[in-house]
Backbone bond lengths (Angstrom), bond angles and torsions (degrees), N, CA, C in turn:
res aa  C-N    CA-C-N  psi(-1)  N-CA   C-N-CA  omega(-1)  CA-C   N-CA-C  phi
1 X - - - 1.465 - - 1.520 109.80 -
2 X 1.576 97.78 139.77 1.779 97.06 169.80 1.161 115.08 -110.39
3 X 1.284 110.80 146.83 1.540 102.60 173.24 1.480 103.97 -127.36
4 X 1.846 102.79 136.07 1.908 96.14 -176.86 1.173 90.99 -135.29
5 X 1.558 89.84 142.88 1.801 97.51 -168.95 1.832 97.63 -107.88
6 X 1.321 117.32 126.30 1.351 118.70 -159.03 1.884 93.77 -122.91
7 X 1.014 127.91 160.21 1.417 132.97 -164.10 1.775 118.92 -82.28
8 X 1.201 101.16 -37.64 1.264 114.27 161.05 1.654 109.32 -153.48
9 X 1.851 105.82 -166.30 1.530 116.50 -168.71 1.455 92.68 -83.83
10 X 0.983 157.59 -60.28 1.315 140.15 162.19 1.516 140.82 -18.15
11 X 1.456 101.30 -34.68 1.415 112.77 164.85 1.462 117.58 -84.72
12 X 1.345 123.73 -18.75 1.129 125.56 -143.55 2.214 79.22 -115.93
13 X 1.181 105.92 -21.66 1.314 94.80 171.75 1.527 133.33 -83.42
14 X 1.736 91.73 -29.42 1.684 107.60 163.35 1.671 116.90 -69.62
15 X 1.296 114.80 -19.64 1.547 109.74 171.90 1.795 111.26 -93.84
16 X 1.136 94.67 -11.97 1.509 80.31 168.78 1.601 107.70 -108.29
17 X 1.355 147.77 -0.37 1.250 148.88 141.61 1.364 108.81 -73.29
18 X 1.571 140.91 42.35 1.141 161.51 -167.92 1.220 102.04 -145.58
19 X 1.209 115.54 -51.81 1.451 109.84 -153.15 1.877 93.42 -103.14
20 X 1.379 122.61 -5.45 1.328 120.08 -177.96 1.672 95.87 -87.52
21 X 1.605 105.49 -63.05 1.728 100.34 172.19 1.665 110.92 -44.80
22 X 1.049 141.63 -27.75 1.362 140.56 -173.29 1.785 107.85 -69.74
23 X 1.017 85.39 -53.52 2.323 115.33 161.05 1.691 88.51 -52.89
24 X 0.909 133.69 -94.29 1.405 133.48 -133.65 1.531 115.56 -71.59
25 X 1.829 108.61 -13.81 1.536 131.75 -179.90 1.619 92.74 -89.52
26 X 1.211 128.72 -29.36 1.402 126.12 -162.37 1.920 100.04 -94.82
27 X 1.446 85.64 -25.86 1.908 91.33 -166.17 1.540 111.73 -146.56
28 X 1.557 112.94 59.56 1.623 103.63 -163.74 1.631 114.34 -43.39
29 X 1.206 126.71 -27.40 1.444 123.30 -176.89 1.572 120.62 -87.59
30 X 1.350 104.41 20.99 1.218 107.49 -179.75 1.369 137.49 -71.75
31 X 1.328 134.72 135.77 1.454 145.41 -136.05 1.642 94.26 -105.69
32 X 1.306 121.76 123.96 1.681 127.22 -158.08 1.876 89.65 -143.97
33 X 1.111 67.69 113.19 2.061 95.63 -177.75 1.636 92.30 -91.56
34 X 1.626 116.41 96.91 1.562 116.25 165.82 1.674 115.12 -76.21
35 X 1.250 71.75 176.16 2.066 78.51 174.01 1.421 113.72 -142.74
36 X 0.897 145.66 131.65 1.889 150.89 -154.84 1.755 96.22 -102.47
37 X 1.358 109.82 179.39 1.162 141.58 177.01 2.310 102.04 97.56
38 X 0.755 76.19 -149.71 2.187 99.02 177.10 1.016 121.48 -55.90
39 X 1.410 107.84 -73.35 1.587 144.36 154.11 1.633 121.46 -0.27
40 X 1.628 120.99 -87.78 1.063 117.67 148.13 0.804 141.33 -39.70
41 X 1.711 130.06 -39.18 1.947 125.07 176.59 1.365 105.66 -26.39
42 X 1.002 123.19 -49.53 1.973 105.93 -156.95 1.735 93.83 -82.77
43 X 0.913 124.03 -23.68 1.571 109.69 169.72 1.995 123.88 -46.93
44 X 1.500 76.41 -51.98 1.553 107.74 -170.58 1.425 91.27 -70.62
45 X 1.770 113.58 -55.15 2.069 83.76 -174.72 1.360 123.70 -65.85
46 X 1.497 110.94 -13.12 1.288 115.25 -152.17 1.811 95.20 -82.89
47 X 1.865 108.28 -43.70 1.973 90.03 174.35 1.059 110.34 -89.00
48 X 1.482 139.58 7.99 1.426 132.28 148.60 1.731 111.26 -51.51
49 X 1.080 119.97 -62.80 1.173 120.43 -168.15 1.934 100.00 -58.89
50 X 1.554 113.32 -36.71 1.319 108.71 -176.41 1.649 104.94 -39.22
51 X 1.552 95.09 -68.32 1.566 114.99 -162.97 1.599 112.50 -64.06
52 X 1.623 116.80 4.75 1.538 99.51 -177.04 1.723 86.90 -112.49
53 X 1.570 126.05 -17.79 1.668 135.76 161.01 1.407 107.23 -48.92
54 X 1.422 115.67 -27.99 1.229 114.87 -151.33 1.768 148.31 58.16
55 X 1.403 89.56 25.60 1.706 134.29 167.42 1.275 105.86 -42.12
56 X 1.480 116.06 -69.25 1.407 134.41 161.97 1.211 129.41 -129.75
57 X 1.632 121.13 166.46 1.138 137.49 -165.21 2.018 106.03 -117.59
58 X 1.776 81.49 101.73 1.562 80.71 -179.17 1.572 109.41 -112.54
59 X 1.226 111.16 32.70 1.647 105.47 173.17 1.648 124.42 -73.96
60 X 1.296 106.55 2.35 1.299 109.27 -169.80 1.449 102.89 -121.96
61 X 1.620 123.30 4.10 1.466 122.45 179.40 1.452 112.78 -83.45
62 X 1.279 122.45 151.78 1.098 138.03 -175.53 1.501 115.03 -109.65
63 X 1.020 134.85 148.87 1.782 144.99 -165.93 1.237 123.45 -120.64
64 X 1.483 146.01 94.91 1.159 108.46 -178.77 1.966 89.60 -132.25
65 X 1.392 101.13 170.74 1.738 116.83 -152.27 1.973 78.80 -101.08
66 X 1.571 78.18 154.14 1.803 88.79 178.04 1.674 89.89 -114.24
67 X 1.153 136.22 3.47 1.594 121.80 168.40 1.631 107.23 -171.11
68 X 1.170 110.72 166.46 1.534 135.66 -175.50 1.349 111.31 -145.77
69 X 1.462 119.17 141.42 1.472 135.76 147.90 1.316 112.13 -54.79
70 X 1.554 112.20 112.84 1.779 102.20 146.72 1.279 149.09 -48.49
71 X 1.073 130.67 94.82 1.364 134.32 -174.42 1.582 128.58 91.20
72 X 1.584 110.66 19.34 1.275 128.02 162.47 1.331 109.09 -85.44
73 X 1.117 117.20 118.81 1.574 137.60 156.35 1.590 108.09 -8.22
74 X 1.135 135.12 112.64 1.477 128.23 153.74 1.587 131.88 -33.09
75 X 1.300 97.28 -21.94 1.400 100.68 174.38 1.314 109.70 -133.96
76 X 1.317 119.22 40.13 1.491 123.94 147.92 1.196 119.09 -79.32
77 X 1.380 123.95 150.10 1.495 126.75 -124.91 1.847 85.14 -97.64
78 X 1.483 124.44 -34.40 1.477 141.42 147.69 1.809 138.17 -49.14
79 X 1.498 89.49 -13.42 1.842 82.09 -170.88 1.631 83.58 -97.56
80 X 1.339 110.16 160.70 1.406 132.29 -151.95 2.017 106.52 -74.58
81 X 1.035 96.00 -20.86 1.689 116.40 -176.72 1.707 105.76 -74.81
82 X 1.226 118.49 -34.00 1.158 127.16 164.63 1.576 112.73 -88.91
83 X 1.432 128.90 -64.83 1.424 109.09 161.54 1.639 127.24 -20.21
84 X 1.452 109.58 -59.00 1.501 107.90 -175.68 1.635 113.11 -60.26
85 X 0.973 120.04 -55.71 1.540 136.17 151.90 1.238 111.75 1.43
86 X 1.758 91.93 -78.00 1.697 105.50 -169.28 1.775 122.75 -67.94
87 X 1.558 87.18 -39.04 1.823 101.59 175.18 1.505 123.47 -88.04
88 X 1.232 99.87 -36.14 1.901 94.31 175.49 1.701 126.70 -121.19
89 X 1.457 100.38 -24.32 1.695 92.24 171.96 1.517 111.42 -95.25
90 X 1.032 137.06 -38.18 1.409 134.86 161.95 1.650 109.36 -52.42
91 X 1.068 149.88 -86.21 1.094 145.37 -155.27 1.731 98.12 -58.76
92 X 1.385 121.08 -26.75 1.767 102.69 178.40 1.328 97.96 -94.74
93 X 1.486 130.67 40.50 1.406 115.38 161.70 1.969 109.08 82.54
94 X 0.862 102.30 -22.27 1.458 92.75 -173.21 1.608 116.74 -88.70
95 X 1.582 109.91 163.02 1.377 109.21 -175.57 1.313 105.99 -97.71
96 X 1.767 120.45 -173.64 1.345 152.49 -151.88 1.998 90.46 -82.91
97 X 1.497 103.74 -25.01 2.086 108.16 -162.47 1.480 93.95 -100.51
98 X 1.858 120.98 36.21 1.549 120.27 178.58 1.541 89.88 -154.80
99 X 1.480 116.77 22.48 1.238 111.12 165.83 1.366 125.92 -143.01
100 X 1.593 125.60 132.26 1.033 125.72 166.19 1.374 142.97 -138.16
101 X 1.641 130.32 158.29 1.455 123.18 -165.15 1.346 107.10 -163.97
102 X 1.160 135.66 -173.48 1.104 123.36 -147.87 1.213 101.86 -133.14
103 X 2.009 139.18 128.31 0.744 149.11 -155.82 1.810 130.42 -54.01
104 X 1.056 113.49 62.27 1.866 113.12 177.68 1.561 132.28 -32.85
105 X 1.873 104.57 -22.88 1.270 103.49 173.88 1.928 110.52 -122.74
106 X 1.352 111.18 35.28 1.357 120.27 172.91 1.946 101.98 -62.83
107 X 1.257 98.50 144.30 1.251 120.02 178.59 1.510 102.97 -57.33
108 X 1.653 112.59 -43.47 1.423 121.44 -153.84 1.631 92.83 -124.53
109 X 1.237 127.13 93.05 1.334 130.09 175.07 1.229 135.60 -27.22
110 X 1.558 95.84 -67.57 1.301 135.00 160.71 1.447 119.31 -21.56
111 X 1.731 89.82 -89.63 1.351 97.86 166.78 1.608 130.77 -38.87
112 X 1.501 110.50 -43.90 1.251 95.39 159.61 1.478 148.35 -87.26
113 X 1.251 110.41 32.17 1.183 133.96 178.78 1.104 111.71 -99.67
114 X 1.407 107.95 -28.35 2.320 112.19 -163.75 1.326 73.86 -95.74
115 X 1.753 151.12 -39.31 1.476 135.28 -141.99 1.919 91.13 -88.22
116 X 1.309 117.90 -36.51 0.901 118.79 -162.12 2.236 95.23 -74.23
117 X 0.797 100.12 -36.63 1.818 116.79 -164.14 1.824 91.53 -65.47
118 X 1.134 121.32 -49.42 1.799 136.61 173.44 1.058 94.66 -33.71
119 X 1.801 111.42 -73.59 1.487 135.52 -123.43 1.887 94.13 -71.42
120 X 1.240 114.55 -26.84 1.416 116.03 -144.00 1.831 85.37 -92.38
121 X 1.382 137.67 -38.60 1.277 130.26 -172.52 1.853 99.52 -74.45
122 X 1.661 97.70 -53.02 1.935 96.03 172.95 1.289 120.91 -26.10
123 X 1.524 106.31 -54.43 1.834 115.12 -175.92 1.398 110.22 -56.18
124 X 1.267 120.29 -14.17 2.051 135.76 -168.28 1.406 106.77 89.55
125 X 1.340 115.99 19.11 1.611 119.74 166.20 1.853 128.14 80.93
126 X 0.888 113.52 149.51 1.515 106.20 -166.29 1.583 110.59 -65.03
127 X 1.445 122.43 136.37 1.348 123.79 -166.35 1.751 97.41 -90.32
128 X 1.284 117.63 -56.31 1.638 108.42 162.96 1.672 103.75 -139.98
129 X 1.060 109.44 165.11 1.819 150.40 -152.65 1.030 89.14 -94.83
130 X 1.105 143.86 149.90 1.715 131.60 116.74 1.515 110.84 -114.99
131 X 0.978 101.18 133.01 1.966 110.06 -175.29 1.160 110.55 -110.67
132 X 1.448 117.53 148.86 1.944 120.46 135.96 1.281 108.95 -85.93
133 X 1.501 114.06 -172.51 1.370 124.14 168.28 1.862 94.51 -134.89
134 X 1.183 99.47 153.71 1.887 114.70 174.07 1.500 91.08 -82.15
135 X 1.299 92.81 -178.52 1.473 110.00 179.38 1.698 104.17 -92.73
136 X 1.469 116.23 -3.61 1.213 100.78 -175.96 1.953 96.40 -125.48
137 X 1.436 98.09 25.15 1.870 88.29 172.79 1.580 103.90 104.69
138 X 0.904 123.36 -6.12 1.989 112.61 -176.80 1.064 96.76 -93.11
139 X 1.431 108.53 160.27 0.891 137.03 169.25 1.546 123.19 -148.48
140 X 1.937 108.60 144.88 1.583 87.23 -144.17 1.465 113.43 80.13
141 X 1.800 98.57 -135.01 1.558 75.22 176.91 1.619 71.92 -161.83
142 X 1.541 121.09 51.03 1.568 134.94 -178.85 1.990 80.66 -98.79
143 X 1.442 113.22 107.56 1.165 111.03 -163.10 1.831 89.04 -101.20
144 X 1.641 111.07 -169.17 1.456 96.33 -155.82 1.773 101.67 -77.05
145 X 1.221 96.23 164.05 1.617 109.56 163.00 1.761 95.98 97.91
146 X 1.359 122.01 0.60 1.691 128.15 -150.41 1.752 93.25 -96.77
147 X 0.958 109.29 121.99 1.692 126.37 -178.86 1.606 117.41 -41.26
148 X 1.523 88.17 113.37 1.568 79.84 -172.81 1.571 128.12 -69.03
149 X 1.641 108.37 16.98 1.213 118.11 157.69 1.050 139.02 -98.32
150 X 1.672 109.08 -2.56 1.131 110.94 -129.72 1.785 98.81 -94.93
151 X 1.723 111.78 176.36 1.868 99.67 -156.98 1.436 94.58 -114.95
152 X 1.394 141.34 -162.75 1.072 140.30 164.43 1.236 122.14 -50.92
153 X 1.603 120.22 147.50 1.646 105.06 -166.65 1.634 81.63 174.33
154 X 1.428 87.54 164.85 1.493 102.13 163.53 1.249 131.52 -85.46
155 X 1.534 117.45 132.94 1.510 107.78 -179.14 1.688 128.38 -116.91
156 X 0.834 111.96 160.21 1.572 84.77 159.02 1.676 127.47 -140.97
157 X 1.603 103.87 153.34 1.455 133.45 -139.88 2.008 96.07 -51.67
158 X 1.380 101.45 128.88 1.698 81.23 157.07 1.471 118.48 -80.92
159 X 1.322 127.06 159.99 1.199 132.99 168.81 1.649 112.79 -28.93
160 X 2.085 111.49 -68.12 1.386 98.77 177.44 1.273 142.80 -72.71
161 X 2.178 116.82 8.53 1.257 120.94 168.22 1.905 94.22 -103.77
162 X 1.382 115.35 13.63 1.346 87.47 166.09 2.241 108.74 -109.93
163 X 1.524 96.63 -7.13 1.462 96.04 157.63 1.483 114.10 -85.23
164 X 1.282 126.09 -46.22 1.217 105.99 160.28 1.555 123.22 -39.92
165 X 0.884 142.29 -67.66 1.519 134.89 -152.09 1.712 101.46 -84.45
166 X 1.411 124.68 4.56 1.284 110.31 178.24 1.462 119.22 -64.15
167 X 1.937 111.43 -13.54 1.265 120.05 -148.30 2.085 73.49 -59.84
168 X 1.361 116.59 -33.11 1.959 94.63 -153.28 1.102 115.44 -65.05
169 X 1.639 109.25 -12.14 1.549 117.26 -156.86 1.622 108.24 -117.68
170 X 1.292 94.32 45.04 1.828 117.23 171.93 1.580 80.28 46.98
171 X 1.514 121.19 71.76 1.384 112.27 148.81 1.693 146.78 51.91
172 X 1.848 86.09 0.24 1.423 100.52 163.94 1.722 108.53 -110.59
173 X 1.465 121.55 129.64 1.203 137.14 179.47 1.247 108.98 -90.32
174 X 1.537 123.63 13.79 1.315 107.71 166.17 1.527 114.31 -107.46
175 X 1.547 101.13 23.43 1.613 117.68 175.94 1.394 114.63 -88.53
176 X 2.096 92.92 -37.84 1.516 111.86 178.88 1.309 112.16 -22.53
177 X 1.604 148.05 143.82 1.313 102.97 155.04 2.170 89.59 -107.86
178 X 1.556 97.76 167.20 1.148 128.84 -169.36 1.344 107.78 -58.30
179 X 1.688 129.85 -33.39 1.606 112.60 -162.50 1.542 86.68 -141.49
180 X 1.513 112.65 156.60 1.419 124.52 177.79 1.887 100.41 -137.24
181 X 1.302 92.11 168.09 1.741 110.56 168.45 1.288 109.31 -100.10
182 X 1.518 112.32 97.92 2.033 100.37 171.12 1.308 119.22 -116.17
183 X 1.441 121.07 148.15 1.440 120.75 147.26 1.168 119.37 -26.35
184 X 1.615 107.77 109.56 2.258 98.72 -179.50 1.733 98.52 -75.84
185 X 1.000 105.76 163.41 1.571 121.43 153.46 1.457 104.47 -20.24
186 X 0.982 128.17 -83.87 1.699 145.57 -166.11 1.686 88.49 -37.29
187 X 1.031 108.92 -61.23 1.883 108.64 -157.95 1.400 97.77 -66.05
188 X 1.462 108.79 -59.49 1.987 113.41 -158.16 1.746 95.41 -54.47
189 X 1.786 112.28 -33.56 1.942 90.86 -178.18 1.222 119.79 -86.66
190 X 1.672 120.84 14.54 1.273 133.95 162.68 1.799 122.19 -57.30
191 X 1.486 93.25 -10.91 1.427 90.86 -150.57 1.632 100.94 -96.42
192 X 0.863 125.04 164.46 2.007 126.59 -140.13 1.864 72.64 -86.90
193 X 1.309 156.96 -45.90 1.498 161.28 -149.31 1.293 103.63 -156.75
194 X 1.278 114.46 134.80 1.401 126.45 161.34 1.846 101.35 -132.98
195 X 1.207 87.91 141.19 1.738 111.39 -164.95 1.889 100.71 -140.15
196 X 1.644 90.25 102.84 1.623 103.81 176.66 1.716 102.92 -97.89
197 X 1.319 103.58 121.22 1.234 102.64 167.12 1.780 117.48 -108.51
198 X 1.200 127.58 136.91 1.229 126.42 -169.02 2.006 107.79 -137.88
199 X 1.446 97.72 139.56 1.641 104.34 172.35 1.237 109.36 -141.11
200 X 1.763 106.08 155.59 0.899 115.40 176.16 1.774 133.05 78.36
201 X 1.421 110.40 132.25 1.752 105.30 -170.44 1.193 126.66 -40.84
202 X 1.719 107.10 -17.47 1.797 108.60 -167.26 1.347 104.25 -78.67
203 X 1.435 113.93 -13.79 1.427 118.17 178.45 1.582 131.33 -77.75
204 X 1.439 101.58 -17.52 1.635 142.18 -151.59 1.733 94.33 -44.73
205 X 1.477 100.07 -70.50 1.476 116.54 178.42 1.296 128.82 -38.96
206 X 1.546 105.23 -50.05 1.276 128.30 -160.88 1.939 100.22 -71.73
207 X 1.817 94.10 -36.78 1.955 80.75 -172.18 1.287 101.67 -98.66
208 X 1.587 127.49 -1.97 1.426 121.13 171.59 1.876 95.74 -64.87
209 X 1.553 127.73 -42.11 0.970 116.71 -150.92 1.583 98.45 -87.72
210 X 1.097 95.98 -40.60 2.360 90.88 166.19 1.365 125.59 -71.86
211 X 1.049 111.43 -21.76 1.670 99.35 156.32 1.497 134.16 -90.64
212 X 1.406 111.60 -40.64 1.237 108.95 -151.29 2.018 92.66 -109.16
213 X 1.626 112.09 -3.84 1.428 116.58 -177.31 1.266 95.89 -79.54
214 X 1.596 101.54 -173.50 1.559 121.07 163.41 1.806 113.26 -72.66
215 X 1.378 116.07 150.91 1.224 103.25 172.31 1.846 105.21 -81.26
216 X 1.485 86.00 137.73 2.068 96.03 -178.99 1.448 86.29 -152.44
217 X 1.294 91.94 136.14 1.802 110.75 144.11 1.437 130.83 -52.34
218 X 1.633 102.59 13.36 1.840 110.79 163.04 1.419 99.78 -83.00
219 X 1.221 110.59 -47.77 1.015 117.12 -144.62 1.664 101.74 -109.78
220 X 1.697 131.57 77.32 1.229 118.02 -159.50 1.332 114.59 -59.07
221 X 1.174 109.09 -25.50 1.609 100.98 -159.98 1.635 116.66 -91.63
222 X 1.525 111.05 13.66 1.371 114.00 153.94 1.192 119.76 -103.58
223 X 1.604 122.82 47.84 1.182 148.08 138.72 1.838 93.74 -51.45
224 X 1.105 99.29 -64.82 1.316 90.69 -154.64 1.754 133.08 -46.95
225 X 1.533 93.95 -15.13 0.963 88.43 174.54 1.870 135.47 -66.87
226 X 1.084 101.46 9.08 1.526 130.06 -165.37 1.293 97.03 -95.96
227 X 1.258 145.63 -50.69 1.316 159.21 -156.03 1.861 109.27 -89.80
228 X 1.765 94.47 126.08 1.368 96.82 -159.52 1.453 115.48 -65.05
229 X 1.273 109.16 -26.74 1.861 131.59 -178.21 1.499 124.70 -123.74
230 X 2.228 91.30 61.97 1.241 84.53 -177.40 1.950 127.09 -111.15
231 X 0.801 151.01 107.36 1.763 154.90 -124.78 1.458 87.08 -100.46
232 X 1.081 135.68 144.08 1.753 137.14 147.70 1.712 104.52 -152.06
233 X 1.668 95.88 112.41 1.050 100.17 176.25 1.639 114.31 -128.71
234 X 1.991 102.67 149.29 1.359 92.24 -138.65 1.737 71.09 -126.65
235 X 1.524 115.63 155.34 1.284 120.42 164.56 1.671 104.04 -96.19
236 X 1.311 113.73 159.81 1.518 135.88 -161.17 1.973 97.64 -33.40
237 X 1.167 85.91 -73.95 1.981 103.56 176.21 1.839 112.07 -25.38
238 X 1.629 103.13 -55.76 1.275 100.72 -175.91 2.089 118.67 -98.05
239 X 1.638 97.29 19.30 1.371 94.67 172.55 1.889 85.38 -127.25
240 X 1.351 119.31 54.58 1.457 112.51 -171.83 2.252 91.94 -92.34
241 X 1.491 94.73 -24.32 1.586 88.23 -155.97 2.082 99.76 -100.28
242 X 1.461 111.69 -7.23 1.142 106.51 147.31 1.448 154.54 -7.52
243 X 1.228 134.40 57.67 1.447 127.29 -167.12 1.464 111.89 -84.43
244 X 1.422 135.53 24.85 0.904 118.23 137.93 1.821 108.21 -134.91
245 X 1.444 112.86 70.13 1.006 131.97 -155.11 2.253 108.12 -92.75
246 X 1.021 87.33 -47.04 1.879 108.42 159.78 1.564 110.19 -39.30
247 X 1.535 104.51 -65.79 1.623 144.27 -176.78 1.736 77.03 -42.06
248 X 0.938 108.33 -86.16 1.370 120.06 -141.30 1.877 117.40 -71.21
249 X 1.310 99.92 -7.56 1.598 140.68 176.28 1.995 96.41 -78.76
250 X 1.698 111.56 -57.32 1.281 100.17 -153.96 1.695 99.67 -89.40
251 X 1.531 99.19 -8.14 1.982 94.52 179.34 1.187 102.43 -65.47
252 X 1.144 119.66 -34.58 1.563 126.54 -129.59 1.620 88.10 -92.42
253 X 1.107 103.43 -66.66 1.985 106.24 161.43 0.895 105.41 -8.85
254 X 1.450 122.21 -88.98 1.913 143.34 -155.07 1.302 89.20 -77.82
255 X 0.802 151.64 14.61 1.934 137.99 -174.51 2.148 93.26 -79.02
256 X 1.247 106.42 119.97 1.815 94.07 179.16 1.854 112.19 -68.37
257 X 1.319 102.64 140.36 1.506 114.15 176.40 1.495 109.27 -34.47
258 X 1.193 115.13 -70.26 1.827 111.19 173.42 1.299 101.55 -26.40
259 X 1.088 136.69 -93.99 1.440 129.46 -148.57 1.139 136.15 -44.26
260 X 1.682 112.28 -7.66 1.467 105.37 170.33 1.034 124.07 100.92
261 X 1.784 118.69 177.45 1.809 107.90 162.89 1.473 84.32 -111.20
């Protein structure tokens, strides 16, 4: 695991829209597992702006969602199928036949959870991840105690990621809805890179306890430490509770240009 401590969410969005154009010059058809909420935007404006500079060429990238709300409308302006839409395949030029996710208003849940879990190795598998983290360690939305094997499936919301996320739903949580479709653990470390990006102090805890803890199923997102190509980069605020924060300052320095993020 790397950890790069970047100054703010702006910086930390231009190095990871660096390392996706770097992906998409190496592999124009490459399959880019987004992640919704705050967090990501500056990623997303930052290779938007690449691809309208003409930096890179993303007409040949592919999209697919790491989670969905159960039983929100597809074209509610909130369920995640429309978020991705609105924030990352529309603004890079691409259409609705370069994107995919897994069904929120299927009759049979289930079932669409194992079709969606198939679909993602069929395509030749996600080339990189991009994640948040909760304030209490999930990721996705494999909330704590959630099997670190475990595959796509339905879950349901804890109380503090369903006050968190009310901010979308003008602040009433009884809009939240209760169960989603996520990438389990097992699938999201399938993916050839996973790249956690995190901001801000509320986060502080959460990546002191996924990086530098033991890996546990409290804490999902020190899964990652398991995963051979995994990126987590934290702006100043959310590497504040860091104790080996210096450490991870002077690799990152000396790390040689070839190698990448």
């Amino acid at each position: 695991m790397e950890i790069v401590i970047v100054p703010d969410a702006k910086a930390g969005g231009e190095l990871i829209a660096d390392a996706i154009a770097a992906l998409l010059n190496r592999k124009p058809d490459a399959l880019l597992g987004v992640a919704t909420g705050s967090t990501p935007l500056p990623v997303y404006q930052a290779l938007t702006a690449k691809v309208r500079a003409g930096a890179v060429d993303a007409s040949r990238a592919r999209i697919c969602q790491l989670d969905e709300y159960v039983g929100l409308p597809a074209d509610h302006p909130e369920s995640y199928r429309s978020v991705v839409l609105r924030e990352v395949v529309e603004p890079l030029g691409l259409t609705e036949a370069s994107f995919m996710g897994p069904d929120g208003t299927a009759e049979d849940v289930q079932a669409a959870c194992e079709a969606y879990d198939r679909a993602l190795p069929a395509a030749g598998g996600v080339d990189l991840q991009l994640l948040g983290i909760g304030t209490d360690g999930h990721i996705g939305f494999n909330e704590p105690c959630s099997s670190l094997a475990s595959r796509t499936r339905i879950k349901t919301l804890t109380e503090q990621t369903r006050v968190d996320n009310a901010r979308f739903f003008d602040g009433d949580i009884d809009q939240v809805p209760h169960h989603v479709i996520t990438q389990g653990i097992g699938t999201i470390l399938e993916a050839r890179h996973l790249v956690l990006l995190a901001t801000g102090e509320g986060k502080a805890d959460a990546v002191a306890a996924s990086v530098e803890g033991p890996v546990s199923a409290f804490v999902p997102a020190s899964a990652l430490q398991l995963h051979p190509h995994a990126t987590v980069v934290v702006d100043e605020a959310a590497a504040s509770k860091l104790k080996l924060a210096d450490y991870f300052r002077a690799t990152y320095a000396a790390k040689p240009a070839w190698q990448g993020l």
